[in-house]
N, C-alpha and C positions, 0 to 999 in steps of 0.2 A: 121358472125352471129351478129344482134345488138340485142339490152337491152331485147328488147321486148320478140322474138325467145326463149334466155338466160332464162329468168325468166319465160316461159312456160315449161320447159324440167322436166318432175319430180324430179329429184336428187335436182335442184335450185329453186323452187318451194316456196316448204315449207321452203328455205333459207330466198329465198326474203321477203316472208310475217312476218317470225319470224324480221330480224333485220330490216325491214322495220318498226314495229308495237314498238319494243324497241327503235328505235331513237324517235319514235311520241310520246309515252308516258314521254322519257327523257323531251324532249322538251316540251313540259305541265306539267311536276310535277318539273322537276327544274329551268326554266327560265320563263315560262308562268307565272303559276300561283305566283309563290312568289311576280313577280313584278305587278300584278292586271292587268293581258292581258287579255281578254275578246275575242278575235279574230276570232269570232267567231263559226259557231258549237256549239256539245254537251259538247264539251274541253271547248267553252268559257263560255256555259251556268254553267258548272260546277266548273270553276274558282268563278262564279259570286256568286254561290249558299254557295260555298265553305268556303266564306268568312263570314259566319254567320252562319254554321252548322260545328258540330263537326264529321266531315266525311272526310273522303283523296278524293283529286278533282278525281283522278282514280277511286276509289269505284264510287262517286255518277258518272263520266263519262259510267259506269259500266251498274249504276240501272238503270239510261235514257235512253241508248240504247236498251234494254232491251224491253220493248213494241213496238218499231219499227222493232226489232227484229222477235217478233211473228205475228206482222202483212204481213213484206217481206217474211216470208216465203211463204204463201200462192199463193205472186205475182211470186217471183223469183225464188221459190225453195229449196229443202233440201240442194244441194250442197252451191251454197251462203250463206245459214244458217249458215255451218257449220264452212265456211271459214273465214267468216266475224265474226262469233261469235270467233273465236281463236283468228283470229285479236286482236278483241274488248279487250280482255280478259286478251293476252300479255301487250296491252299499259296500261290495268288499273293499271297492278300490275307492271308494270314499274314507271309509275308515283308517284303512292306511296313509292314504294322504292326510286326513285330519288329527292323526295320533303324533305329525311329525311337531304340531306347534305345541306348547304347551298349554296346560287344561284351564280354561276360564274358571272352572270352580273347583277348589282344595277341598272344602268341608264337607264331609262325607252326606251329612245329611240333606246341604241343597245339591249335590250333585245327585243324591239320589231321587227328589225331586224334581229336578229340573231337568234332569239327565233324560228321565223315564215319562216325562211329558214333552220333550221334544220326539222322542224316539215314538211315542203313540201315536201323536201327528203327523212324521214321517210312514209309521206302517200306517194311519186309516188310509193317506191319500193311493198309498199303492194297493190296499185294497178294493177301493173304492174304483180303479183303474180294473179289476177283474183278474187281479194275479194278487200273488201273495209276497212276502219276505221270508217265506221257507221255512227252515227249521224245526220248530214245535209243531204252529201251523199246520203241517203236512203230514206230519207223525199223529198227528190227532183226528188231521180227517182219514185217515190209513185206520186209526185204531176204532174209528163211531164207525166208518162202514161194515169192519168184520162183526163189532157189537154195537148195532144200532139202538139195544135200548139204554145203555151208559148216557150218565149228561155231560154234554159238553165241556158244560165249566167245571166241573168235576176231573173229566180227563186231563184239560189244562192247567187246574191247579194242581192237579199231581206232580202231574210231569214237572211244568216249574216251580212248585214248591221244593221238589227232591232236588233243582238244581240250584236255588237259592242255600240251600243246609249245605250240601257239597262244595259251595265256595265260603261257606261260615268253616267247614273245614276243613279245608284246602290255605284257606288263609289264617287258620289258627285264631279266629275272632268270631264271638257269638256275636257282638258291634255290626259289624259287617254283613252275617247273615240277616240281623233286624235290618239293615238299611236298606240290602235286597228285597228283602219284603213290603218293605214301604213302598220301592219304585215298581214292583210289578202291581201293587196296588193301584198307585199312582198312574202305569202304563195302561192297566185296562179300564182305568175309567176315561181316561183322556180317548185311547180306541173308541169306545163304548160312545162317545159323544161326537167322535168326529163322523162315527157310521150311523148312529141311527138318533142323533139330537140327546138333548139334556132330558127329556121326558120319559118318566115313567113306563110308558104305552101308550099305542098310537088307536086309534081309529079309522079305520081305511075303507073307505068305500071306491069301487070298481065298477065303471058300466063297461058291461062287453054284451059282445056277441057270441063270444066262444064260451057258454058259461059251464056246459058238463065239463070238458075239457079241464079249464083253467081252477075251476072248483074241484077236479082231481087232483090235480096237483098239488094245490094248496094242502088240502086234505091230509096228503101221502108227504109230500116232500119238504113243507113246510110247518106240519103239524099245527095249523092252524085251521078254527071253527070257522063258518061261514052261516050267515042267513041272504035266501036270497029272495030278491026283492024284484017283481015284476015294473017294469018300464016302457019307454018310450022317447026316444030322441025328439027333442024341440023343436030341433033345425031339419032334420028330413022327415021325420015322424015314422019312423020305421022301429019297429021293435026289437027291444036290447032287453037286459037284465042287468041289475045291479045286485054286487056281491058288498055285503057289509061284513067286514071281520076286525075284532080286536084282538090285537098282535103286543104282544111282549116287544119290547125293543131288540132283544140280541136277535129275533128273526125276521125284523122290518125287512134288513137285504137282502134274504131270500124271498120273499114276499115280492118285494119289487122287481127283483129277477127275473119269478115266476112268469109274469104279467107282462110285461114288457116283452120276452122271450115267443110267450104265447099268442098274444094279441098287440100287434105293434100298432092298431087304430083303439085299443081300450085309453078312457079315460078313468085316471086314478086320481084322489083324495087321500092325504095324511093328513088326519085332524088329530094336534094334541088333545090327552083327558085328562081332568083335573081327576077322575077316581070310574074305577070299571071294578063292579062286585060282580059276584057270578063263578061257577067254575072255572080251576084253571086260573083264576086271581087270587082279589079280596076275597073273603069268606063273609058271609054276612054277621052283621053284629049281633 
């Protein structure tokens, strides 16, 4: 069973989200913000705010979310609401309780390391839980729905790039705006490996039943190719299909989603690739 499977099961669930939502608040109330990290998101917008209002960077992390809040409902749904609102809600009153001891790290440059690899950690597992930590996050899937052919990471680095410059601003230091940027670098690769591995791209093969279905999906919702592959189960002998697709790692978890959502008796494979050419990757030499 890997992370993923794990942190779907109900008993682990509500594990994942809660200590996944406590490390991300830690990680903003006692290493972020004391040292003026900005890194962006509602955490950095709230560090930035923070520093000139008499409010715990949690709380106002809190009240920000809070109108993105009511508006995803509408898009995503009650259950997201719900989830994401617990989330939120943990890290705020995390952060405020962790902001009262004093910061394990002074130097601006490993707390913006360190700071922004614990906070990664903390946001994969409450993603990996099926809710989010708010903020950008939510702003972003709000913005890819009205314009779906924008790239993701494009949106995200906008958004928080403009709020890494805005606390190099705010704080009156270029210093501070580069350290910002080291830890959001720092934060999405640490994300980037707790959700979908240290590897490049995956190779996933799927035997189902459900294969027009699930091969729509894929198609449409995950932007991923497929070849499919005529089959036969061992153990009953009754006839299946296998889906083979090579997936980019940022959409392994929709991929998995997909499939598990779809066909909860499909068997799936993630094999790492040491090198996949072909459109949509490498380029041939």
């Amino acid at each position: 069973m890997d992370i993923y499977s794990l942190a779907q099961g109900r008993r682990t669930k509500g594990i994942f989200l809660s200590l996944g939502s406590v490390i991300f608040g830690a990680a903003l109330g006692w290493i972020l913000s004391p040292n003026k990290l900005a890194a962006g998101g509602i955490a950095g917008i709230s560090v930035i705010l923070g520093s000139f209002l008499p409010i715990g960077v949690g709380t106002l992390s809190l009240m920000l979310n809070i109108p993105l809040l009511l508006v995803s409902c509408r898009v995503f749904g009650r259950r997201f609401l719900l989830e994401t609102a617990a989330a939120i809600s943990i890290c705020a009153l995390c952060a405020d309780l962790f902001s009262i001891f004093p910061a394990p790290v002074t130097d601006p440059l490993l707390a913006a390391v360190f700071g922004s690899a614990v906070m990664g950690l903390g946001c994969g597992a409450v993603f990996l839980s099926g809710a989010t930590t708010g903020g950008t996050d939510i702003a972003a899937k709000l913005i890819l729905r009205k314009r779906p052919h924008f790239a993701a990471g494009k949106v995200f680095l906008a958004i928080d790039g403009s709020i890494c410059l805005a606390g190099g601003i705010v704080f009156g230091s270029v210093q501070t705006a580069l350290y910002a940027f080291i830890g959001l670098f720092v934060f999405s690769k640490v994300l980037d490996s707790v959700l979908y591995g240290t590897g490049r791209a995956k190779l996933v093969l799927v035997v189902t039943k459900k294969t027009d279905t699930l091969l729509g999906l894929l198609l449409r919702d995950a932007d991923v190719g497929c070849t499919v592959i005529g089959a036969r189960t061992g153990y009953c002998g009754s006839k299946a299909s296998t889906l083979m697709c090579a997936v980019k790692k940022h959409r392994l978890h929709t991929v998995r989603k997909l499939v598990m959502q779809t066909d909860s008796e499909a068997f799936m494979l993630v094999i790492d690739t040491n090198e996949i050419v072909g459109k949509g990757f490498e380029k041939n030499p």
